[in-house]
C-alpha positions in Angstrom: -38.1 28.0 -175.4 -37.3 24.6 -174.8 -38.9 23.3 -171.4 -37.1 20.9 -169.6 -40.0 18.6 -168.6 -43.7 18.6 -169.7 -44.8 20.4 -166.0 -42.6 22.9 -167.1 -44.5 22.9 -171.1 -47.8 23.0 -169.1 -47.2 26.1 -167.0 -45.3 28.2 -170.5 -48.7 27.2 -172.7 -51.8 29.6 -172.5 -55.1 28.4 -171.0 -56.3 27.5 -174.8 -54.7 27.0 -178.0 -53.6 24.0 -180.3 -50.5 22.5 -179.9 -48.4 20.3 -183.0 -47.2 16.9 -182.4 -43.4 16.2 -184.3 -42.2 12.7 -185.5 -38.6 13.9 -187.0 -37.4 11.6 -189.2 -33.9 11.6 -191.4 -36.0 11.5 -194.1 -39.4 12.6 -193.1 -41.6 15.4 -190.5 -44.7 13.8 -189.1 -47.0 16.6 -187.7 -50.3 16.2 -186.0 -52.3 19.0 -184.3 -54.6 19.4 -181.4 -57.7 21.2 -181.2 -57.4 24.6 -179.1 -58.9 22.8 -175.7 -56.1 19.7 -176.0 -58.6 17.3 -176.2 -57.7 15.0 -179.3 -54.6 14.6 -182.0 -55.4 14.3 -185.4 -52.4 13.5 -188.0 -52.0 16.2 -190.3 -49.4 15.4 -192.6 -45.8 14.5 -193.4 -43.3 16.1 -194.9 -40.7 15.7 -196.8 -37.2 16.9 -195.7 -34.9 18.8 -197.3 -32.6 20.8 -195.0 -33.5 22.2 -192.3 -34.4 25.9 -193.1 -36.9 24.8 -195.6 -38.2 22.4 -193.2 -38.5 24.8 -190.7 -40.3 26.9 -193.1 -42.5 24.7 -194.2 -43.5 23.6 -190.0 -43.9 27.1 -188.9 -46.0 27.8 -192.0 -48.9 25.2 -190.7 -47.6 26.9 -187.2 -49.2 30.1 -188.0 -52.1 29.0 -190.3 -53.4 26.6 -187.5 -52.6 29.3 -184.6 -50.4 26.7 -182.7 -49.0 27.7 -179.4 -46.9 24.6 -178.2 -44.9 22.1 -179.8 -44.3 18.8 -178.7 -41.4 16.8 -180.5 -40.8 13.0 -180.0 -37.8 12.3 -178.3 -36.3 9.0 -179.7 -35.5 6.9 -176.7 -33.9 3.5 -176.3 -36.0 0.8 -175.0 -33.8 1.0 -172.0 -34.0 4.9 -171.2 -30.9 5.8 -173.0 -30.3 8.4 -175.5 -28.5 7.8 -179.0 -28.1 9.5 -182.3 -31.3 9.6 -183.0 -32.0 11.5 -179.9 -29.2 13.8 -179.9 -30.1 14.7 -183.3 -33.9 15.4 -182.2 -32.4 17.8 -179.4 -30.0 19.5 -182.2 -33.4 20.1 -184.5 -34.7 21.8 -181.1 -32.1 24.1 -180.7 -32.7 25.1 -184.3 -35.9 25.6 -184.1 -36.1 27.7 -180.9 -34.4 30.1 -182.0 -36.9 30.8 -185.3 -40.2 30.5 -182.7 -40.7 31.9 -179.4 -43.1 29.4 -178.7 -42.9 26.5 -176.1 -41.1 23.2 -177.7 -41.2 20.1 -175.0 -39.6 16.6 -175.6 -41.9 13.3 -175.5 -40.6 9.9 -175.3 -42.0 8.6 -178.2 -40.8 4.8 -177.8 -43.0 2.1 -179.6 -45.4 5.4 -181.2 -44.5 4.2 -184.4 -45.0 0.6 -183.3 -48.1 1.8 -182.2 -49.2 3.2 -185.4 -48.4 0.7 -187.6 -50.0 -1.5 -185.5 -52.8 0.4 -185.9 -52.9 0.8 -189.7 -52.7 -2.9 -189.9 -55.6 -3.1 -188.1 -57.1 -0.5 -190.4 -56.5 -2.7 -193.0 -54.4 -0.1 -195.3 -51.9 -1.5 -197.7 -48.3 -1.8 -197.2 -47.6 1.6 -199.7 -50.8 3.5 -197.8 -49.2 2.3 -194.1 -45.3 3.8 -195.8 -47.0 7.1 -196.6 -49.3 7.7 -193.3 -47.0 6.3 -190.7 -45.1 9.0 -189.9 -47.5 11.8 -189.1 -49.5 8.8 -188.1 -46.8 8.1 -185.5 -46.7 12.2 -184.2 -50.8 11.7 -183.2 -49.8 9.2 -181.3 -46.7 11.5 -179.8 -48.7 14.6 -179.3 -51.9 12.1 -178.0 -49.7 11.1 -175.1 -48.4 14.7 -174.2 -52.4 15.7 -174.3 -53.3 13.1 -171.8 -50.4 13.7 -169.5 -51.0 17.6 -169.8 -55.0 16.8 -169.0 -53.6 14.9 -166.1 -51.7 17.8 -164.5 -54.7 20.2 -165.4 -57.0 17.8 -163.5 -54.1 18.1 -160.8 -53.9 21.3 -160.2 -58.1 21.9 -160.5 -58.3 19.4 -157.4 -55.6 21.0 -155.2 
């Protein structure tokens, strides 16, 4: 089920559960996971793709081992709001993807996350060949970080109302 906003993610998710954080490359899959309160991202890996039933296969593998219940996939945006390729081709793994899991799949604008990771890598210190290998699932904690906060947000919300 693809939700149209991440209000919409927030009311389809159980009360608990781990959700996965996407960074879709053309060449690579970024994935991060929560912890089952939505708390904190930690990167978890990247992989490599192939085509997209094996990577598919291989996502909804660490799915079920890590009992995910959401996924949230970065949504390539231009800096000025539009949508290109890149984006399109996001929505299109979506599509795919829904129809393997019944699980809850939202969209998260994941300008400068990679920026942002690199950024912090350099700060880190890593080497140019270390920051090539982490960046990507580097990139989805920072993707699925931002869909925690906001989610935590709404929760706070709705607990005060």
């Amino acid at each position: 089920m693809i939700c149209a906003s991440i209000e919409e993610f927030a009311t389809a998710l159980p009360r608990i559960g781990g959700l996965a954080g996407l960074d879709l490359g053309t060449k690579t899959l970024g994935v991060s996971i929560s912890d089952g309160l939505r708390s904190i991202s930690t990167p978890l890996r990247t992989i490599r793709r192939q085509k997209f039933t094996l990577d598919a296969a291989e996502l909804l593998k660490i799915v079920e081992e890590r009992e995910i219940v959401g996924l949230v996939l970065g949504l390539p945006m231009n800096m000025d709001g539009s949508e290109g390729p890149r984006a399109q081709s996001t929505r299109a793994f979506a599509r795919n993807l829904e129809k393997l899991t019944p699980l809850p799949i939202a969209f998260w604008d994941e300008r400068l996350s990679t920026v942002a990771a690199e950024r912090a890598m350099l700060e880190a210190d890593l080497s140019r060949k270390r920051r090539a290998e982490l960046v990507d699932h580097v990139a989805a904690g920072f993707i699925l970080q931002g869909a925690l906060d906001r989610l935590g947000h709404l929760r706070r919300q709705a607990n005060d109302g």
